[in-house]
C-alpha positions as CSV (number, residue, x, y, z in Angstrom):
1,X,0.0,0.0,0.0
2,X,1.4,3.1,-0.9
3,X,1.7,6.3,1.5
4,X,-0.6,8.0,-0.7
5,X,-3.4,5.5,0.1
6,X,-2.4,4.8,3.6
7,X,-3.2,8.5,4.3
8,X,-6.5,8.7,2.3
9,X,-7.6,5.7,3.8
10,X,-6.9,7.5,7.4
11,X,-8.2,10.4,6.4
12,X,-11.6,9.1,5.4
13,X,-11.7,7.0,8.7
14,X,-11.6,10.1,10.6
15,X,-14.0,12.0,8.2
16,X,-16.7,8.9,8.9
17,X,-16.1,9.3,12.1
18,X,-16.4,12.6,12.2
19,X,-19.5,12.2,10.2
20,X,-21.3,9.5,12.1
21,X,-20.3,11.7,15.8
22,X,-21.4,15.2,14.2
23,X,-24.0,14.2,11.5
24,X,-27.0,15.2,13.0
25,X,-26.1,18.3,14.1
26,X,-24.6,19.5,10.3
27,X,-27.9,18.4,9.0
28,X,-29.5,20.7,10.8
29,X,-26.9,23.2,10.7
30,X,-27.3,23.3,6.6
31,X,-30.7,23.2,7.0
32,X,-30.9,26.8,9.0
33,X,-28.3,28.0,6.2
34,X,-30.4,26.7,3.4
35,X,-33.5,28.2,4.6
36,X,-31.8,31.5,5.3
37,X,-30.3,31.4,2.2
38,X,-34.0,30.5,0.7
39,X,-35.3,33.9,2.1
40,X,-32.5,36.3,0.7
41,X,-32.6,34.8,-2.5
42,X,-36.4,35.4,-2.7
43,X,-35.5,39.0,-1.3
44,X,-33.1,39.7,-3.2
45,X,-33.4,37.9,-7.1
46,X,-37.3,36.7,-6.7
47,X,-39.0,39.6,-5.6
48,X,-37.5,42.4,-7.9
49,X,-38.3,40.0,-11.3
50,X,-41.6,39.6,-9.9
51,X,-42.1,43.1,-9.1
52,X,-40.7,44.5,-12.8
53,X,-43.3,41.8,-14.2
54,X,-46.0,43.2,-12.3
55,X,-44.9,46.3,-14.0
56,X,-45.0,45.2,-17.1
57,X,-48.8,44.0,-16.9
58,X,-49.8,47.4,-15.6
59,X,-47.7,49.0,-18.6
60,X,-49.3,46.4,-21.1
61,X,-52.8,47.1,-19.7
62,X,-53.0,50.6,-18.8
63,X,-50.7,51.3,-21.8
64,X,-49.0,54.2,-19.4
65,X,-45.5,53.9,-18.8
66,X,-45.9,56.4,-16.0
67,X,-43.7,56.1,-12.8
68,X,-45.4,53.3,-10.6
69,X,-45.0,53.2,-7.4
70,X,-43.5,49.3,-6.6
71,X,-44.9,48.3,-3.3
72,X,-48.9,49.7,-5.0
73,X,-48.5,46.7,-7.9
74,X,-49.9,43.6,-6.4
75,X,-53.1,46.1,-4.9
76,X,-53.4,47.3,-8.7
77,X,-52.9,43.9,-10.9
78,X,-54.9,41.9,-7.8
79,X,-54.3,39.1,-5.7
80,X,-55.3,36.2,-8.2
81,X,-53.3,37.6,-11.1
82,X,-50.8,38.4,-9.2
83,X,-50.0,34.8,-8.2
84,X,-50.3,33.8,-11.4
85,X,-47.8,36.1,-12.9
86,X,-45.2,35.8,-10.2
87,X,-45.3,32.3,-8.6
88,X,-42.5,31.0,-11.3
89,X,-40.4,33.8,-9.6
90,X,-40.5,32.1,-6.8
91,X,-39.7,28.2,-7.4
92,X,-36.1,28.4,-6.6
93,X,-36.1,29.9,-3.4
94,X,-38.9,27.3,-2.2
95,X,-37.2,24.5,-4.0
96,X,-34.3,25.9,-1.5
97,X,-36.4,26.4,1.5
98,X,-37.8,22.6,1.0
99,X,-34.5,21.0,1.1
100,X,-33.9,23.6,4.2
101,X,-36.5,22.0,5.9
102,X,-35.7,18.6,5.1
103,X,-32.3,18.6,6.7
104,X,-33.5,19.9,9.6
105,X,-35.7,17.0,10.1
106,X,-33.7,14.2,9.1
107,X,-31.2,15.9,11.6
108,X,-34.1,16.2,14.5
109,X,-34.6,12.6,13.7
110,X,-31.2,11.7,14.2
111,X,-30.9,13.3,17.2
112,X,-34.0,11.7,18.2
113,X,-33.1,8.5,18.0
114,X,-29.3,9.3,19.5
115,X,-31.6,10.6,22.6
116,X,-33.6,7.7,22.6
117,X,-30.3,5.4,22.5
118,X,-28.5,6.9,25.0
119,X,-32.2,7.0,27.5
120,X,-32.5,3.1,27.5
121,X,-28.3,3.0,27.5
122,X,-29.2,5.4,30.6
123,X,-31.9,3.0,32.3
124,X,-29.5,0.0,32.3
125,X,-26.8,1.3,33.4
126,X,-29.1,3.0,36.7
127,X,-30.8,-0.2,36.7
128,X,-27.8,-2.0,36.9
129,X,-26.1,0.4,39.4
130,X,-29.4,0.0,41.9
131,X,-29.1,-3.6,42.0
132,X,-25.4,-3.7,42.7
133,X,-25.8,-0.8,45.4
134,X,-28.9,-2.9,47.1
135,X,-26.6,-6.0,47.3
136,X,-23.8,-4.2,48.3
137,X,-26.2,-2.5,51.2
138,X,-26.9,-6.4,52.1
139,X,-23.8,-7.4,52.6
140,X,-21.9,-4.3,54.6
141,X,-22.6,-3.4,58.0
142,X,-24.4,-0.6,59.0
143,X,-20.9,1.0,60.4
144,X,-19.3,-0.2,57.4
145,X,-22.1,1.7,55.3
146,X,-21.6,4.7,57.2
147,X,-18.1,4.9,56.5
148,X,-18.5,5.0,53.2
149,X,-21.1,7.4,52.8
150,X,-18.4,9.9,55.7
151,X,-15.8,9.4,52.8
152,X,-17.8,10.2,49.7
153,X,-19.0,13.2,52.0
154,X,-15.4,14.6,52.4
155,X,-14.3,13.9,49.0
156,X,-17.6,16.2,48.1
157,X,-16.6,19.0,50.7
158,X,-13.1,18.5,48.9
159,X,-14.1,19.1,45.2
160,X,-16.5,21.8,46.0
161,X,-15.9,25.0,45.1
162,X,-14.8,28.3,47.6
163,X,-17.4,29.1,49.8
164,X,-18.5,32.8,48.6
165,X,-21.4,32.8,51.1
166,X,-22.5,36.1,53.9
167,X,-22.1,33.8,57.2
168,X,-25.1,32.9,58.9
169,X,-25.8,33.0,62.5
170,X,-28.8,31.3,63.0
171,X,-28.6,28.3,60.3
172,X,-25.3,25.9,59.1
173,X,-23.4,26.0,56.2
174,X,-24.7,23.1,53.9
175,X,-23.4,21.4,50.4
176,X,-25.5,20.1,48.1
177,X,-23.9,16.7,46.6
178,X,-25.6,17.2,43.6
179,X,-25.2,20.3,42.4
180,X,-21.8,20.9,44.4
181,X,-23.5,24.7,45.6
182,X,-23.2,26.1,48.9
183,X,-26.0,27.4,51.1
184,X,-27.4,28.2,54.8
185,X,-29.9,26.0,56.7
186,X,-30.7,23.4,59.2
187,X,-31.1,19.9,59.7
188,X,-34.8,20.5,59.9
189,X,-35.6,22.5,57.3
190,X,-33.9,20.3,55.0
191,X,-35.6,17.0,56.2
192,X,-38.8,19.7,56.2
193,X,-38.5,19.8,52.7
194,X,-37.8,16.2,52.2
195,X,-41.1,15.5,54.2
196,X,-43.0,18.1,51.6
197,X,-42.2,15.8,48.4
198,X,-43.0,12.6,50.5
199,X,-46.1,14.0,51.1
200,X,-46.8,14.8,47.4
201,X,-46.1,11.3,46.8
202,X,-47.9,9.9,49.1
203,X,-51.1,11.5,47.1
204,X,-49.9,9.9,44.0
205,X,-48.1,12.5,42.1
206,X,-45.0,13.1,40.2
207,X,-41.9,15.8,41.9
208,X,-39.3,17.5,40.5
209,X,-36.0,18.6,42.1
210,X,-36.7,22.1,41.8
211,X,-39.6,21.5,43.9
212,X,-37.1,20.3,47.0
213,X,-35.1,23.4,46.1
214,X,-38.1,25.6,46.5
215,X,-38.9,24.1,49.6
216,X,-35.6,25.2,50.6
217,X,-35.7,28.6,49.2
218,X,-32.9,27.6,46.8
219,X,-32.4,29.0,42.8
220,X,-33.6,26.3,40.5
221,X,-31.1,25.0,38.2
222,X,-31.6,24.2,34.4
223,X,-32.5,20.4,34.4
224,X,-34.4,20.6,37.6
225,X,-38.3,20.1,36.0
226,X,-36.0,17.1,34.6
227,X,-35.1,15.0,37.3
228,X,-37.7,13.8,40.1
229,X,-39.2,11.2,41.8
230,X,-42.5,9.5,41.4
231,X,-44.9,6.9,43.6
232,X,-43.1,3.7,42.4
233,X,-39.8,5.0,43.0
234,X,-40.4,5.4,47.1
235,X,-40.4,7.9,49.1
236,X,-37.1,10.4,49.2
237,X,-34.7,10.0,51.5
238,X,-32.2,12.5,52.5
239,X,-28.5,11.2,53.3
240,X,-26.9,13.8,55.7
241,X,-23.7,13.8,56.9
242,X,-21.1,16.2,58.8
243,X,-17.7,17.2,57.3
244,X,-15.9,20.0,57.9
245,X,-14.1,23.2,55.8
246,X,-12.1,25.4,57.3
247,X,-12.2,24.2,60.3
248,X,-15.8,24.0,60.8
249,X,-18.6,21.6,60.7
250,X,-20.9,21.6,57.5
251,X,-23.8,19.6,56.4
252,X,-23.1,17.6,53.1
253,X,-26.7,17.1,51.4
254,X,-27.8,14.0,49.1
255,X,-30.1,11.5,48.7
256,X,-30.1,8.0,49.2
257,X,-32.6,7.3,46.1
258,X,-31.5,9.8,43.9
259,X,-34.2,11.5,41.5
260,X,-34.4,10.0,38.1
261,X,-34.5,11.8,34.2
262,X,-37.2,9.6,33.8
263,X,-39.7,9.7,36.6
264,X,-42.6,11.0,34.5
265,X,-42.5,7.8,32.9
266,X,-41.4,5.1,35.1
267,X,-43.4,2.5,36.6
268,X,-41.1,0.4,38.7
């Protein structure tokens, strides 16, 4: 094989590759280009040759070749005759805006389905992770279990980032494990809030995180109507434990059944 081949054949490789990672996404990025391009080509070549041929009808008709004024044609030739002079104008630039369109949905499609893909690659792997953590729960102490959950709780404190917080007097410094955000509270109000979602499941209905950070008077974050809990999933269960920053004790926030991308949808 000669060096010429050798890197053609690489080269293609990585283009596929490229291809098959980024596909969907270029689809869809030609397909906003085309149709953009779709409405400046009929603004800018469609419009004026339909325009001077509307021009030309009045000039045939009226047999005046007086100054017209452009944007008055269509009201004076009339709507039906009008479209019938001018659609031919107008084929390229919807040819163009067709094509547009159908890039963007063999793109959406494609992403669709990567989605989909990675959702059910998403389920196993929580599935699987569930099952291993329920046997592993079975098989450790309860001091042993406790340990662990002390050392993922300091390794949290450890990767969080500065503390930019006004101090509070009245309620403890707290991470959430999730997020990795500081903020003020107690031990009360927290398992407060806990107790709010239970008692939303408990009447059958679905719960979102940001509805656990309301109850704390926290910000929302972006994916929070995304992740939740539902009836078949349990109740919520808060896993609290103390570390300490700087010398003092803080409050390191998770949960024990963590909410789920799909809890809308999950029946057990």
């Amino acid at each position: 094989m000669s060096a010429v081949t050798a890197v053609a054949e690489s080269a293609g490789h990585v283009v596929n590759k490229f291809l098959k990672r980024h596909g969907n996404a270029i689809s869809i990025a030609i397909g906003v280009g085309t149709l953009l391009w779709a409405g400046v080509d009929a603004a800018m070549n469609s419009t004026p040759k339909a325009l001077e041929l509307l021009h030309e009808e009045v000039v045939n008709e009226t047999d005046c070749d007086m100054h017209l004024n452009v944007q008055n044609l269509p009201a004076i030739v009339g709507p039906k005759k009008t479209v019938a002079i001018t659609w031919k104008c107008y084929i390229r630039p919807a040819i163009e805006a067709a094509a547009g369109v159908t890039m963007i949905v063999i793109g959406v499609k494609g992403m669709r389905k990567e989605f989909t893909s990675l959702f059910a690659a998403y389920n196993l792997v929580d599935r699987q992770y569930r099952d291993y953590r329920t046997n592993v729960q079975s098989v450790l102490t309860e001091k042993q279990t406790k340990a662990i959950e002390q050392s993922t709780a300091n390794e949290a404190v450890q990767k969080a980032p500065q503390v930019n917080l006004v101090e509070s007097s009245s309620k403890q410094l707290c991470l959430d494990q999730l997020t990795g955000r500081w903020f003020y509270s107690t031990e009360n109000d927290i398992n407060r809030a806990i107790n709010e979602l239970n008692r939303e499941i408990n009447q059958q209905t679905f719960v979102n995180l940001n509805s656990y950070y309301d109850a704390l008077n926290l910000n929302h974050i972006e994916i929070g109507n995304d992740l939740g809990w539902n009836p078949d999933m349990g109740l919520v269960e808060a896993m609290i434990n103390v570390a300490t920053i700087d010398g003092k004790d803080c409050l390191v926030v998770g949960f024990y059944n963590p909410p789920r991308w799909d809890y809308e949808n999950y029946y057990g």
